[in-house]
mmJSON file of the N, C-alpha and C atoms, coordinates in Angstrom:
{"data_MODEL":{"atom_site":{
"group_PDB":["ATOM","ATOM","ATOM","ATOM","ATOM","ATOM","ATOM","ATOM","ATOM","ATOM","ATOM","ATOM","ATOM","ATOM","ATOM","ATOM","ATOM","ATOM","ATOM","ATOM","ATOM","ATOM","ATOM","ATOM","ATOM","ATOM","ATOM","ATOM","ATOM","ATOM","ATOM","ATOM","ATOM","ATOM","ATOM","ATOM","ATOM","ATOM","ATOM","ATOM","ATOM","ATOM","ATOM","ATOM","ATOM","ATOM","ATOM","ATOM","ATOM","ATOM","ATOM","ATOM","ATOM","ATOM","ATOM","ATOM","ATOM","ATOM","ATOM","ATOM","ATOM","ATOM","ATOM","ATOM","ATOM","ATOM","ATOM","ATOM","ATOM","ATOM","ATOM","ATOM","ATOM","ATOM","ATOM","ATOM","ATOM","ATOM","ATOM","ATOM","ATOM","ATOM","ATOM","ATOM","ATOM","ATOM","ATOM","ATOM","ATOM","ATOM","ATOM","ATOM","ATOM","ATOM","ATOM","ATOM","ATOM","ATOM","ATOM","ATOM","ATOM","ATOM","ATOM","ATOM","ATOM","ATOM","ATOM","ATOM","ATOM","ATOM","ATOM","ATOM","ATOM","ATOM","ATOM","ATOM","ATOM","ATOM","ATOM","ATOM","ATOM","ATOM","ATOM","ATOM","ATOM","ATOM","ATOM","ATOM","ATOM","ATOM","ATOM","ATOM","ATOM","ATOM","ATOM","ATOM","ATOM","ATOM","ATOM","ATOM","ATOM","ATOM","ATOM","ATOM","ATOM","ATOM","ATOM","ATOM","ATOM","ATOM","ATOM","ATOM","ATOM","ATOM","ATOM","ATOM","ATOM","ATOM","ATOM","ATOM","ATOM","ATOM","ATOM","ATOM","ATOM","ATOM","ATOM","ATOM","ATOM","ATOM","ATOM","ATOM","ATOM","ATOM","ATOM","ATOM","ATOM","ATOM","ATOM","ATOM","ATOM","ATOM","ATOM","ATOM","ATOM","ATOM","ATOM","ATOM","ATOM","ATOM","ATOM","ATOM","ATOM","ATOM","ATOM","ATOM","ATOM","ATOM","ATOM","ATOM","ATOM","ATOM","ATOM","ATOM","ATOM","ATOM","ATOM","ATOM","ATOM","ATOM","ATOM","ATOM","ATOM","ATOM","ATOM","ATOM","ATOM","ATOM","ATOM","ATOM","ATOM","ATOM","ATOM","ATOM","ATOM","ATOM","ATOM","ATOM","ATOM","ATOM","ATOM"],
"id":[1,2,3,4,5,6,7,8,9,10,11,12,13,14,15,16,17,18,19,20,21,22,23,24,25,26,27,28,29,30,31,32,33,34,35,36,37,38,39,40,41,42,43,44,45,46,47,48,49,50,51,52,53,54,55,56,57,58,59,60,61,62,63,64,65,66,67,68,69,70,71,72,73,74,75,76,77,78,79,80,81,82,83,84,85,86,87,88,89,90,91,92,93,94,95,96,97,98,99,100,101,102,103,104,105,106,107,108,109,110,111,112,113,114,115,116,117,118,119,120,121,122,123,124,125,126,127,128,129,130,131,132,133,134,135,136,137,138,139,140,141,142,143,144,145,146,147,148,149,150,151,152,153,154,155,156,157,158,159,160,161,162,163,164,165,166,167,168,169,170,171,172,173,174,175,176,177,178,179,180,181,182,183,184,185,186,187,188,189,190,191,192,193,194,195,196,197,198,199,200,201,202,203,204,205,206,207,208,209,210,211,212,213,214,215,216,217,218,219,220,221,222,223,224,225,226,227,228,229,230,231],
"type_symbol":["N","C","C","N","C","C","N","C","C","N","C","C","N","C","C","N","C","C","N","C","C","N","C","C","N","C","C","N","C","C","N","C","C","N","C","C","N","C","C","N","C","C","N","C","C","N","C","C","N","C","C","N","C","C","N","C","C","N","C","C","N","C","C","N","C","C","N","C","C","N","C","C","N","C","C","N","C","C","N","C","C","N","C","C","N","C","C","N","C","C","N","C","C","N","C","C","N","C","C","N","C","C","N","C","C","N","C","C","N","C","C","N","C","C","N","C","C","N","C","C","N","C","C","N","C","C","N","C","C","N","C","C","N","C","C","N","C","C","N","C","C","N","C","C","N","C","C","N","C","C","N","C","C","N","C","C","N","C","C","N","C","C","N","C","C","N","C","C","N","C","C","N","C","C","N","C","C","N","C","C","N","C","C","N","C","C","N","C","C","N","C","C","N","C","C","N","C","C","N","C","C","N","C","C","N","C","C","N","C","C","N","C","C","N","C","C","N","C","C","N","C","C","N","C","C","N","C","C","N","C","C"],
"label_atom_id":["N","CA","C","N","CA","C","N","CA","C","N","CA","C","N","CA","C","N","CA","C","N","CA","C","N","CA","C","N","CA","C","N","CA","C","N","CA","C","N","CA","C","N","CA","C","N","CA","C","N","CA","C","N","CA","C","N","CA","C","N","CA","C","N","CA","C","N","CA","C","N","CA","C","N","CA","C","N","CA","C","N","CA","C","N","CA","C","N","CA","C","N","CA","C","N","CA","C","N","CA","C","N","CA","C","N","CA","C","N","CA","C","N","CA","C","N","CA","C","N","CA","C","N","CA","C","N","CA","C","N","CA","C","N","CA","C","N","CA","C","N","CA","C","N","CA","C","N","CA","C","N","CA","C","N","CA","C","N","CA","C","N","CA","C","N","CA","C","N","CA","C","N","CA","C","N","CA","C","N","CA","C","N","CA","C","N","CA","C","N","CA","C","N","CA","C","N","CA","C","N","CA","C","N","CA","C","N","CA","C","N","CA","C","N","CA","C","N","CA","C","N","CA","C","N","CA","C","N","CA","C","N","CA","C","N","CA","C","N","CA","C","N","CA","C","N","CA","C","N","CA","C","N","CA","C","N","CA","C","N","CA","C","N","CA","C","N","CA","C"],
"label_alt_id":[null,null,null,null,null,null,null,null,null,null,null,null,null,null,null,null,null,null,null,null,null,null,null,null,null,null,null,null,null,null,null,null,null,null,null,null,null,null,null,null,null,null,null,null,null,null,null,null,null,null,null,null,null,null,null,null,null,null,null,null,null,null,null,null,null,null,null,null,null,null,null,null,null,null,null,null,null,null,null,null,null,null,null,null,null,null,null,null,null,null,null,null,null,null,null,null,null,null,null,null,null,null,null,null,null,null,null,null,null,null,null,null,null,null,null,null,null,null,null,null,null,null,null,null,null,null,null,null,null,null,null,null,null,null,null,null,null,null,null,null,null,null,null,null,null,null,null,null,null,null,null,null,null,null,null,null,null,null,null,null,null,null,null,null,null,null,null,null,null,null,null,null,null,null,null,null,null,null,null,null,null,null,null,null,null,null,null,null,null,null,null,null,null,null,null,null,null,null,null,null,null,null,null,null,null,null,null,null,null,null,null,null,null,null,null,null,null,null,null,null,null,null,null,null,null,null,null,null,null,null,null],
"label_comp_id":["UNK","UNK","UNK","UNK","UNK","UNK","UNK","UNK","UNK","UNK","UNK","UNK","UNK","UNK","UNK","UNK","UNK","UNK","UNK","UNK","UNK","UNK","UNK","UNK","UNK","UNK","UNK","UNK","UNK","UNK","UNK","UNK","UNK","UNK","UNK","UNK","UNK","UNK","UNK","UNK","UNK","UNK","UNK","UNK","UNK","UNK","UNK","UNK","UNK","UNK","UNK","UNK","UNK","UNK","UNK","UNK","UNK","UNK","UNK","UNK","UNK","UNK","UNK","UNK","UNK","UNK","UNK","UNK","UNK","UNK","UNK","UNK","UNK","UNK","UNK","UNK","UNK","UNK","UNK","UNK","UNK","UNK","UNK","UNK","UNK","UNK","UNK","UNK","UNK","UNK","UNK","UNK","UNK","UNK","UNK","UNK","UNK","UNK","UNK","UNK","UNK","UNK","UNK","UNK","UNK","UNK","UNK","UNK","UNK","UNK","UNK","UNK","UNK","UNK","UNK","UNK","UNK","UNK","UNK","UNK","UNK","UNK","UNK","UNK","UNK","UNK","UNK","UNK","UNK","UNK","UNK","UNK","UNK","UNK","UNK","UNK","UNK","UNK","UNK","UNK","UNK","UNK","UNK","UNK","UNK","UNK","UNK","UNK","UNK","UNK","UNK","UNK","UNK","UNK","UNK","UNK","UNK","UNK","UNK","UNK","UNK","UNK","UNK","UNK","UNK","UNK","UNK","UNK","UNK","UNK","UNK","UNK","UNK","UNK","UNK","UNK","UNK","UNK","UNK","UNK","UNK","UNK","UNK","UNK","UNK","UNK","UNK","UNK","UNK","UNK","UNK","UNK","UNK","UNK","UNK","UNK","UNK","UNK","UNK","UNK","UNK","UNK","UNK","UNK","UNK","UNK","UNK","UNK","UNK","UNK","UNK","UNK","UNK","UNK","UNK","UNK","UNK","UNK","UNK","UNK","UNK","UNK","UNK","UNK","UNK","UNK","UNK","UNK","UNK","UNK","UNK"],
"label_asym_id":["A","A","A","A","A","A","A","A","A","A","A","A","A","A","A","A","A","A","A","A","A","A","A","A","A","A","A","A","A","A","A","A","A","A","A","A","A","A","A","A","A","A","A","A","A","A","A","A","A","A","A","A","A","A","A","A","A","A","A","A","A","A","A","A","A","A","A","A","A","A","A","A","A","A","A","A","A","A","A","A","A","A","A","A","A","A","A","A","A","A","A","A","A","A","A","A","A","A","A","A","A","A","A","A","A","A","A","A","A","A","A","A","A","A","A","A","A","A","A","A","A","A","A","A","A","A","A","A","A","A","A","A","A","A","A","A","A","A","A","A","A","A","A","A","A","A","A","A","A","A","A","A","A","A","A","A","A","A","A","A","A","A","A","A","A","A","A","A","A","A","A","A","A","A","A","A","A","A","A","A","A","A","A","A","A","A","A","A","A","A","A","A","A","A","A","A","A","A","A","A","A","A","A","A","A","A","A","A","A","A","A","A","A","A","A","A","A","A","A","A","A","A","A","A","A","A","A","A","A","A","A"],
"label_entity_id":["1","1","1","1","1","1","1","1","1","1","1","1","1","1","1","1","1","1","1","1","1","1","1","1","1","1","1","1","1","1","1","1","1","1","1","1","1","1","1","1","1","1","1","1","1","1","1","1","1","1","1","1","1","1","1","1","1","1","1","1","1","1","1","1","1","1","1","1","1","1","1","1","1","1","1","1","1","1","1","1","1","1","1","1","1","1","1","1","1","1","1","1","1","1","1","1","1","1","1","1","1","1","1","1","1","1","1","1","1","1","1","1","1","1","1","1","1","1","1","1","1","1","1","1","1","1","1","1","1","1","1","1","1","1","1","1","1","1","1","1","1","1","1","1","1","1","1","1","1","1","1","1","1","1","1","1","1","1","1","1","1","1","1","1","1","1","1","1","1","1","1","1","1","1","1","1","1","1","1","1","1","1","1","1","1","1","1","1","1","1","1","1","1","1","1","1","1","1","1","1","1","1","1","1","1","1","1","1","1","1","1","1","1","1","1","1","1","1","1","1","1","1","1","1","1","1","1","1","1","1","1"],
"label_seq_id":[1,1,1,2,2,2,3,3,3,4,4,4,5,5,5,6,6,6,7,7,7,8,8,8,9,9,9,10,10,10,11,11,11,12,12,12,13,13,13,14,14,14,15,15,15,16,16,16,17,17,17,18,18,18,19,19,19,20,20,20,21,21,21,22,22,22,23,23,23,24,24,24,25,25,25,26,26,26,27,27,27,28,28,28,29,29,29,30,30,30,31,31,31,32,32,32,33,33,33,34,34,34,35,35,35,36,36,36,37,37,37,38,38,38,39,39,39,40,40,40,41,41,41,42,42,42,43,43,43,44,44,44,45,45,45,46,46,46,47,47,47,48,48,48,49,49,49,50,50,50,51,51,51,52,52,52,53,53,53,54,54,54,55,55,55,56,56,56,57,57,57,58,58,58,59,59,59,60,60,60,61,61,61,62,62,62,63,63,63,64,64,64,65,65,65,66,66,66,67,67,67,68,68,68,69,69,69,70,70,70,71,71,71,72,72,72,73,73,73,74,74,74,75,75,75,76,76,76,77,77,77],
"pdbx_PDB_ins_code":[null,null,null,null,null,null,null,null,null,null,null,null,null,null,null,null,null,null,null,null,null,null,null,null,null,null,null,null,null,null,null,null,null,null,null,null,null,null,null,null,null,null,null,null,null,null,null,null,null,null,null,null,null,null,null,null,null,null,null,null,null,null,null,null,null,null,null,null,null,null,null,null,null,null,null,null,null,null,null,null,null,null,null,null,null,null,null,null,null,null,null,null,null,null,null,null,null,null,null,null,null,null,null,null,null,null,null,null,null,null,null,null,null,null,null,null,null,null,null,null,null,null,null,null,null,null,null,null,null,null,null,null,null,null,null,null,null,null,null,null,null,null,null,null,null,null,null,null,null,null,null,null,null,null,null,null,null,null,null,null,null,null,null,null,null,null,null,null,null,null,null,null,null,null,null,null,null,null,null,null,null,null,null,null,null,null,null,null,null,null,null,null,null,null,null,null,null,null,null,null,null,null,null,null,null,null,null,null,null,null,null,null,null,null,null,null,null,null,null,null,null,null,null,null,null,null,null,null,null,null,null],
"Cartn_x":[-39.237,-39.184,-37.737,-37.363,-36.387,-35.834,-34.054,-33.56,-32.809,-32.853,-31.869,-30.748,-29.561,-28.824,-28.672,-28.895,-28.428,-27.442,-26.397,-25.234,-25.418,-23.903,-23.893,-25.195,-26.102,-26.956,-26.824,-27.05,-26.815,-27.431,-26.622,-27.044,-28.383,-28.568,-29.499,-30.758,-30.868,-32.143,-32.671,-31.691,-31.487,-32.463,-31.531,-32.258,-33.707,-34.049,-35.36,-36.131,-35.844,-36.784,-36.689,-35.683,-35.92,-36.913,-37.062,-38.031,-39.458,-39.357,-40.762,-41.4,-40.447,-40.693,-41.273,-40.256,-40.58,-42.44,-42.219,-43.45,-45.019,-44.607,-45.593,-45.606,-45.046,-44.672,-44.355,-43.361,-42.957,-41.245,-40.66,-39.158,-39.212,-37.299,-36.643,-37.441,-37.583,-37.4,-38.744,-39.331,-41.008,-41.131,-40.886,-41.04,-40.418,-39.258,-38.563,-39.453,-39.96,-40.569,-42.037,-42.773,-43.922,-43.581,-42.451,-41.92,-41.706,-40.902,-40.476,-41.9,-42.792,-43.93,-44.876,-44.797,-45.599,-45.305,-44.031,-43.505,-42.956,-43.681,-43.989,-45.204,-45.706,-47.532,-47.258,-48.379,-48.093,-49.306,-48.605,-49.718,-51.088,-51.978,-53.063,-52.41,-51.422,-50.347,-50.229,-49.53,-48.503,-49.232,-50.282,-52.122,-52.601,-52.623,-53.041,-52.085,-50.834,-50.15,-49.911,-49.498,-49.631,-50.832,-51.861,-53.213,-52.664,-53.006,-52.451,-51.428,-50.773,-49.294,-49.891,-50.242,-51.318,-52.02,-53.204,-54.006,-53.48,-52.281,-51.931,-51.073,-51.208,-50.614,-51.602,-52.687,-53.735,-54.578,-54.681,-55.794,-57.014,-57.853,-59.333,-59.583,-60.851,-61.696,-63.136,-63.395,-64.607,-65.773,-66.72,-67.729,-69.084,-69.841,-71.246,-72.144,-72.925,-74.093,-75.284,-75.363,-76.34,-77.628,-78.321,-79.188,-79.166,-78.148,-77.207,-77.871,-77.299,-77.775,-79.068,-79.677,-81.057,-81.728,-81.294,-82.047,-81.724,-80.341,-79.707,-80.686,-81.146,-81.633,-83.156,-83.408,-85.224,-85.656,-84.251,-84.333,-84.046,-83.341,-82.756,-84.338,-85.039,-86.357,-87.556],
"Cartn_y":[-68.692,-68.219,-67.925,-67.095,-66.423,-67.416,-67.529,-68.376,-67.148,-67.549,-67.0,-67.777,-67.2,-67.911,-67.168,-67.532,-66.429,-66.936,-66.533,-66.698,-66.424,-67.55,-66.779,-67.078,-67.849,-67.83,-69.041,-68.644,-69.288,-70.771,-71.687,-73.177,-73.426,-72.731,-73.127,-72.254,-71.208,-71.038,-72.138,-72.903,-73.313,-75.209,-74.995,-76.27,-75.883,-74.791,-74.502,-74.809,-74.058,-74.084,-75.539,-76.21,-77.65,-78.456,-77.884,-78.841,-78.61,-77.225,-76.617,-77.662,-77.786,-78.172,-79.594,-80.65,-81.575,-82.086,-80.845,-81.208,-81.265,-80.221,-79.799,-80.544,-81.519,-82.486,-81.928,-81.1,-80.794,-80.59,-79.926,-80.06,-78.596,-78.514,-77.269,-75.885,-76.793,-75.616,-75.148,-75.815,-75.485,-74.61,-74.673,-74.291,-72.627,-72.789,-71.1,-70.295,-71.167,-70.763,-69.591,-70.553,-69.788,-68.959,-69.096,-68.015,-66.847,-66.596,-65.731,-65.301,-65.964,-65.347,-64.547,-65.109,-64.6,-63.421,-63.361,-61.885,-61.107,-60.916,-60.114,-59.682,-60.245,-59.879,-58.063,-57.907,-55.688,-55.919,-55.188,-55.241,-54.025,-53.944,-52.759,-51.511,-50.844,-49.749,-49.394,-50.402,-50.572,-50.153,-50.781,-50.922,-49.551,-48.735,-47.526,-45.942,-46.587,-45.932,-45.36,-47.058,-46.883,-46.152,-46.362,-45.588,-44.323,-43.774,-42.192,-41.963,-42.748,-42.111,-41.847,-42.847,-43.181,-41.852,-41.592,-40.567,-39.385,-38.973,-38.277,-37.328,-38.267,-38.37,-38.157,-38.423,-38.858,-37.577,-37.171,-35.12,-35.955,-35.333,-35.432,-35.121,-36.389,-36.649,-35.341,-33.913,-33.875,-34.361,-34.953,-35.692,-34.999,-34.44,-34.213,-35.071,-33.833,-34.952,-35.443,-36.47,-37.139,-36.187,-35.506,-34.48,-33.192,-33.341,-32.397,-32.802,-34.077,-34.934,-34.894,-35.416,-35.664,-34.409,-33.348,-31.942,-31.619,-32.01,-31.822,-32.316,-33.757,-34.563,-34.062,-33.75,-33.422,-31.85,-31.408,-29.474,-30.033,-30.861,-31.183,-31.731,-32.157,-32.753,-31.435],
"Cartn_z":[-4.528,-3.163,-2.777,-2.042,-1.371,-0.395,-0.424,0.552,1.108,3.039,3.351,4.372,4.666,5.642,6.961,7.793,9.294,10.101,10.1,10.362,12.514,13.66,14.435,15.668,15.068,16.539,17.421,18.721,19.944,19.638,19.734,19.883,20.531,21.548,23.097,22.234,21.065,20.624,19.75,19.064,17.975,18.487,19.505,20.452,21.089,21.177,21.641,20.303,19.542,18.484,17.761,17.855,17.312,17.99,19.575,20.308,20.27,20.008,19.935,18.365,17.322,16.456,16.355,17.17,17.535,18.297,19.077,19.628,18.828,17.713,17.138,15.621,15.927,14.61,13.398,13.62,12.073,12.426,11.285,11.116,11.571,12.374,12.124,11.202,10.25,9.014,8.607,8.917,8.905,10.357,10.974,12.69,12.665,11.767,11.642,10.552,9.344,8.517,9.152,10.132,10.561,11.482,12.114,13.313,12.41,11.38,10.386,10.109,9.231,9.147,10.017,11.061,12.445,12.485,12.086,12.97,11.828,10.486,9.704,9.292,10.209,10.024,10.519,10.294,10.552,11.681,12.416,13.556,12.951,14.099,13.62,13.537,14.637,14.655,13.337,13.1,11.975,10.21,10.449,9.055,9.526,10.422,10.718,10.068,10.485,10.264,8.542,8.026,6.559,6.05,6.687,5.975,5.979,6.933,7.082,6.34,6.451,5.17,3.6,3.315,2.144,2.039,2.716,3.037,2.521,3.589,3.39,2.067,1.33,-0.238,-1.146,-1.019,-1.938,-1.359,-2.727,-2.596,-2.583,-1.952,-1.775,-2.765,-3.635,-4.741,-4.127,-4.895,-4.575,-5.371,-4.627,-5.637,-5.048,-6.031,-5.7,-4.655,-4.184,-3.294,-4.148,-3.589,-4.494,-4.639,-3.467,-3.95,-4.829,-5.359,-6.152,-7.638,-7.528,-8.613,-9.272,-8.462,-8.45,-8.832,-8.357,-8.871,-10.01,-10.314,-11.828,-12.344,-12.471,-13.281,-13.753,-12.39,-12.387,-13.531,-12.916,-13.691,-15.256,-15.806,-16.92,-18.384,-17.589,-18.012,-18.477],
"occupancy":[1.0,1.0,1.0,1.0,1.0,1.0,1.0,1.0,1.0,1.0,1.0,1.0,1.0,1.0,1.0,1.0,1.0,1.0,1.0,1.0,1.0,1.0,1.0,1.0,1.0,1.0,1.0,1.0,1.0,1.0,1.0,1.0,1.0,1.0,1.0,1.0,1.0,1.0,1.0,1.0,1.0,1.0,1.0,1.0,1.0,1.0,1.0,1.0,1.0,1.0,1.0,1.0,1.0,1.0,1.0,1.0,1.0,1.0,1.0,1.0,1.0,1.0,1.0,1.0,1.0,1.0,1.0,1.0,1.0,1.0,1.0,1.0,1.0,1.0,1.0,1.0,1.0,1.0,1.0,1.0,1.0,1.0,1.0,1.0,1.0,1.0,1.0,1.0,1.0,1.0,1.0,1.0,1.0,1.0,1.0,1.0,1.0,1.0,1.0,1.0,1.0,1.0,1.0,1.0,1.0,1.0,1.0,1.0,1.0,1.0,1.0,1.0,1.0,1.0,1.0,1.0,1.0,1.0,1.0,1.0,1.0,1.0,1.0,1.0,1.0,1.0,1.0,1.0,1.0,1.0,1.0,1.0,1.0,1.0,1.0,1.0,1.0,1.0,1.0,1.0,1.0,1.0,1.0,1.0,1.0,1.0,1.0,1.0,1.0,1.0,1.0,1.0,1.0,1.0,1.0,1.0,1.0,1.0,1.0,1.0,1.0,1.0,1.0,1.0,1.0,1.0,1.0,1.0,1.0,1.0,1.0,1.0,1.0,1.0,1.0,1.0,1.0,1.0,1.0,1.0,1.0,1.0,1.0,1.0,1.0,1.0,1.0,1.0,1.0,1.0,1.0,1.0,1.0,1.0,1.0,1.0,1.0,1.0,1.0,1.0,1.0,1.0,1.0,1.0,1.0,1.0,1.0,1.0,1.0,1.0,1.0,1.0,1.0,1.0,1.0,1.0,1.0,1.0,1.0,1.0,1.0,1.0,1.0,1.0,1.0,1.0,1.0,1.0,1.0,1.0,1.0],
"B_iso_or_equiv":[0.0,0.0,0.0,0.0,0.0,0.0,0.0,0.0,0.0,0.0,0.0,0.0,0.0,0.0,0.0,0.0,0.0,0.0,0.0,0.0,0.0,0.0,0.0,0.0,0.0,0.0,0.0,0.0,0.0,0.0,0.0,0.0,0.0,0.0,0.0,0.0,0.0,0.0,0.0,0.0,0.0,0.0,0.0,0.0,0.0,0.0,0.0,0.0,0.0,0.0,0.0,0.0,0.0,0.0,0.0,0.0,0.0,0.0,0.0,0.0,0.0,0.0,0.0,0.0,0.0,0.0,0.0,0.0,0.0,0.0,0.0,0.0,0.0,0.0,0.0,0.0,0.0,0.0,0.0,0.0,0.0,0.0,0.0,0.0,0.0,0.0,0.0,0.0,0.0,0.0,0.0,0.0,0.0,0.0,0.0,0.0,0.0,0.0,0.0,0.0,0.0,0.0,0.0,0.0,0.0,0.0,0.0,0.0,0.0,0.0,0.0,0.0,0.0,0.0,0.0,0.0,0.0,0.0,0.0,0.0,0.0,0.0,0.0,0.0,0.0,0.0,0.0,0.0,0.0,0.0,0.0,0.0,0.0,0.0,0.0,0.0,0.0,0.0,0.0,0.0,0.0,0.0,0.0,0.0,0.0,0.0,0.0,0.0,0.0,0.0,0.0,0.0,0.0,0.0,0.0,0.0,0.0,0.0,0.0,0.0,0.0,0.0,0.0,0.0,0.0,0.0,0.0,0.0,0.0,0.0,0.0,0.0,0.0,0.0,0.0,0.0,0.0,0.0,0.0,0.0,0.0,0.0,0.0,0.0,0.0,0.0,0.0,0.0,0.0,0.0,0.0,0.0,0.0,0.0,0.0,0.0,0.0,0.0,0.0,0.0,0.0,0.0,0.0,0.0,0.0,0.0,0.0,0.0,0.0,0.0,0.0,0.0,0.0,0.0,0.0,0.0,0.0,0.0,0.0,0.0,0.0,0.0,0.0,0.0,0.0,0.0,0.0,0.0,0.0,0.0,0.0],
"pdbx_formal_charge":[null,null,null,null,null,null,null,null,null,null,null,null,null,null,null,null,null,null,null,null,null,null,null,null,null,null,null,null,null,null,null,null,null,null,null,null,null,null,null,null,null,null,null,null,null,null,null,null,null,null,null,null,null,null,null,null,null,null,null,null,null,null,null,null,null,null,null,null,null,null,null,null,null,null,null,null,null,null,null,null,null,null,null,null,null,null,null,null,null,null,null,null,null,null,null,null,null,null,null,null,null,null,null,null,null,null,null,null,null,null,null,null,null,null,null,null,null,null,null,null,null,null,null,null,null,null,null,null,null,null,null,null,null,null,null,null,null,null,null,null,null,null,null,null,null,null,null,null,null,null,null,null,null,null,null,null,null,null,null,null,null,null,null,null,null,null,null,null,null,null,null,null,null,null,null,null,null,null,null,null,null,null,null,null,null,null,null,null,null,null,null,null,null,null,null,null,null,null,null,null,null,null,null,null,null,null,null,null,null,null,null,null,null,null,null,null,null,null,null,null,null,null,null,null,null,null,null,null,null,null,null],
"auth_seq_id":[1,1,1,2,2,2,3,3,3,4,4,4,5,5,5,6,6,6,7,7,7,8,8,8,9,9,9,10,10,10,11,11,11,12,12,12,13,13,13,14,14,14,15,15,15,16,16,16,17,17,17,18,18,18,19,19,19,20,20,20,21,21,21,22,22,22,23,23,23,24,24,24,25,25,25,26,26,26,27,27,27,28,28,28,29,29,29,30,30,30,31,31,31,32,32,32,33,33,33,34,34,34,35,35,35,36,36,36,37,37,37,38,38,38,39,39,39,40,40,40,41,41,41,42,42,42,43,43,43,44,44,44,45,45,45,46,46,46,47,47,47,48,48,48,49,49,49,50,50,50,51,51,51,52,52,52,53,53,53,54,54,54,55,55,55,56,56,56,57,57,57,58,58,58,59,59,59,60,60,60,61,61,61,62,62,62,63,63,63,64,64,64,65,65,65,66,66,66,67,67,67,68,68,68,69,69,69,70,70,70,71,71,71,72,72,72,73,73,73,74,74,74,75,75,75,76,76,76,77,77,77],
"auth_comp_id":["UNK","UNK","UNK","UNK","UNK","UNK","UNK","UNK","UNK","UNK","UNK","UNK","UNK","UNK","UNK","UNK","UNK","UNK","UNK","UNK","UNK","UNK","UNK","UNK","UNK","UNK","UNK","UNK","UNK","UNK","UNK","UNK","UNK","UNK","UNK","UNK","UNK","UNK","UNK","UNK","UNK","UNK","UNK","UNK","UNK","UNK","UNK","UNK","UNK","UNK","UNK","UNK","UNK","UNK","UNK","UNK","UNK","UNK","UNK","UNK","UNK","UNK","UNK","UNK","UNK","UNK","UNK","UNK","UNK","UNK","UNK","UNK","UNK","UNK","UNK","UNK","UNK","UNK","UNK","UNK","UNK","UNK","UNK","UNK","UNK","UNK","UNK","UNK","UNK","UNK","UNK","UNK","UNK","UNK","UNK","UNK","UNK","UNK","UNK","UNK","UNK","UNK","UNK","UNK","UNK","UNK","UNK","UNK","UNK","UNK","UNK","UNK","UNK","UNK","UNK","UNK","UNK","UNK","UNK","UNK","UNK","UNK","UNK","UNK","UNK","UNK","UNK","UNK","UNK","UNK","UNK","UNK","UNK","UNK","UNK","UNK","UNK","UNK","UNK","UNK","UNK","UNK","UNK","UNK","UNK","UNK","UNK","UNK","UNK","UNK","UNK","UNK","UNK","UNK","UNK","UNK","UNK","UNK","UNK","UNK","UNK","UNK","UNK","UNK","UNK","UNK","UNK","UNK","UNK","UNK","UNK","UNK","UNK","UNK","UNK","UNK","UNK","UNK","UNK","UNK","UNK","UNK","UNK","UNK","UNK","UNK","UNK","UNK","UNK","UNK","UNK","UNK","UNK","UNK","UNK","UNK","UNK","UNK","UNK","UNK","UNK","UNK","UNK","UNK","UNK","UNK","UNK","UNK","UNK","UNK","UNK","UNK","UNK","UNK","UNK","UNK","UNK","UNK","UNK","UNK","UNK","UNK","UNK","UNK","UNK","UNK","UNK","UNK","UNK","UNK","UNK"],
"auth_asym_id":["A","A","A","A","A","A","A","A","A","A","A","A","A","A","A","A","A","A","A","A","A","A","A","A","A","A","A","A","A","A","A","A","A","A","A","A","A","A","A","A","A","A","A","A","A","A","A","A","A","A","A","A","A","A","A","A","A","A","A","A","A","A","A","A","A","A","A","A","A","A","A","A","A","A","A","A","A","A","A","A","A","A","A","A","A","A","A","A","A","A","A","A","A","A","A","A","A","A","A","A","A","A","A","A","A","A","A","A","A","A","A","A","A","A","A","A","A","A","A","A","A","A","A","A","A","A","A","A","A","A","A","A","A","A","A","A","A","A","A","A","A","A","A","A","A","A","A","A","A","A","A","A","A","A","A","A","A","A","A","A","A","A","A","A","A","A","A","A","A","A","A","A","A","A","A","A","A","A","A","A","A","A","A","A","A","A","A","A","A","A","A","A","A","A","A","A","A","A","A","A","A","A","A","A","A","A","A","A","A","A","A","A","A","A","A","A","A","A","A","A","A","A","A","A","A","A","A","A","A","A","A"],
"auth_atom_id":["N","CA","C","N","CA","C","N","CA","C","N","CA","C","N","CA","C","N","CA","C","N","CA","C","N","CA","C","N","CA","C","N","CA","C","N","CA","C","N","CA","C","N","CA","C","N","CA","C","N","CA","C","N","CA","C","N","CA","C","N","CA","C","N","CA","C","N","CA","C","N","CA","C","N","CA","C","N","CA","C","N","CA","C","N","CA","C","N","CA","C","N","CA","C","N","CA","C","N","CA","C","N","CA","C","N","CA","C","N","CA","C","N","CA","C","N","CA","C","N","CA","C","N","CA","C","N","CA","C","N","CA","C","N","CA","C","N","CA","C","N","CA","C","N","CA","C","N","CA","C","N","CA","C","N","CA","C","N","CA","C","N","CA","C","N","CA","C","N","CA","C","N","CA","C","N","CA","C","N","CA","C","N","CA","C","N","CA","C","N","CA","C","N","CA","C","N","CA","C","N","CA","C","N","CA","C","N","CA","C","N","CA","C","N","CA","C","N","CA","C","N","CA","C","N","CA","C","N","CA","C","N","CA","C","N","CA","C","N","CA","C","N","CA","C","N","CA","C","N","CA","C","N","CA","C","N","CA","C","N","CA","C","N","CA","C","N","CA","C"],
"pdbx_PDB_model_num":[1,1,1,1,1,1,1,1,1,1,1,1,1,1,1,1,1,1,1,1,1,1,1,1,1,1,1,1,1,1,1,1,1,1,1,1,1,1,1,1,1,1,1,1,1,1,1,1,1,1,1,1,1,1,1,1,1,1,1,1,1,1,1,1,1,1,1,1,1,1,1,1,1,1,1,1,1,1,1,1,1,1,1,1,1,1,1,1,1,1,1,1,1,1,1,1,1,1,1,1,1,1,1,1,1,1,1,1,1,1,1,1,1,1,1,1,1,1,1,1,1,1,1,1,1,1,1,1,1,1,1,1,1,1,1,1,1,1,1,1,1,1,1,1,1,1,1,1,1,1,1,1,1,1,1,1,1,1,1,1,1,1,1,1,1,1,1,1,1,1,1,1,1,1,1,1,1,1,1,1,1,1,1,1,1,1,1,1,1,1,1,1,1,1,1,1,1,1,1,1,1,1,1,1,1,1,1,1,1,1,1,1,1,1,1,1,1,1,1,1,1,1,1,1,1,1,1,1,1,1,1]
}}}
């Protein structure tokens, strides 16, 4: 797993988030851990967006209709 350091932040967050931590019975470092996570989740925006990008890359598969098929099969006999 990945360490990082963040240099520079305000004491008075540092003290918030220690208390929040406190309250919720765990440490500092567990408490930043799920904050960090929280807020790399991709919102729906975000899962929408990528689709379309995606999408938009990827040529349309054409695939027969299944009654297509089926007549193939029947004429083939």
């Amino acid at each position: 797993m990945a360490q990082i350091v963040i240099r520079k932040l305000d004491d008075a967050v540092i003290e918030r988030h220690r208390q929040r931590a406190k309250l919720a019975g765990h440490s500092l470092e567990q408490e930043l851990r799920g904050v960090i996570t929280d807020a790399a989740k991709m919102t729906t925006e975000e899962k929408m967006s990528l689709a379309k990008s995606i999408r938009s890359r990827v040529k349309p598969v054409k695939r027969p209709l299944a009654e297509d098929l089926i007549r193939e099969d029947r004429d083939s006999r």
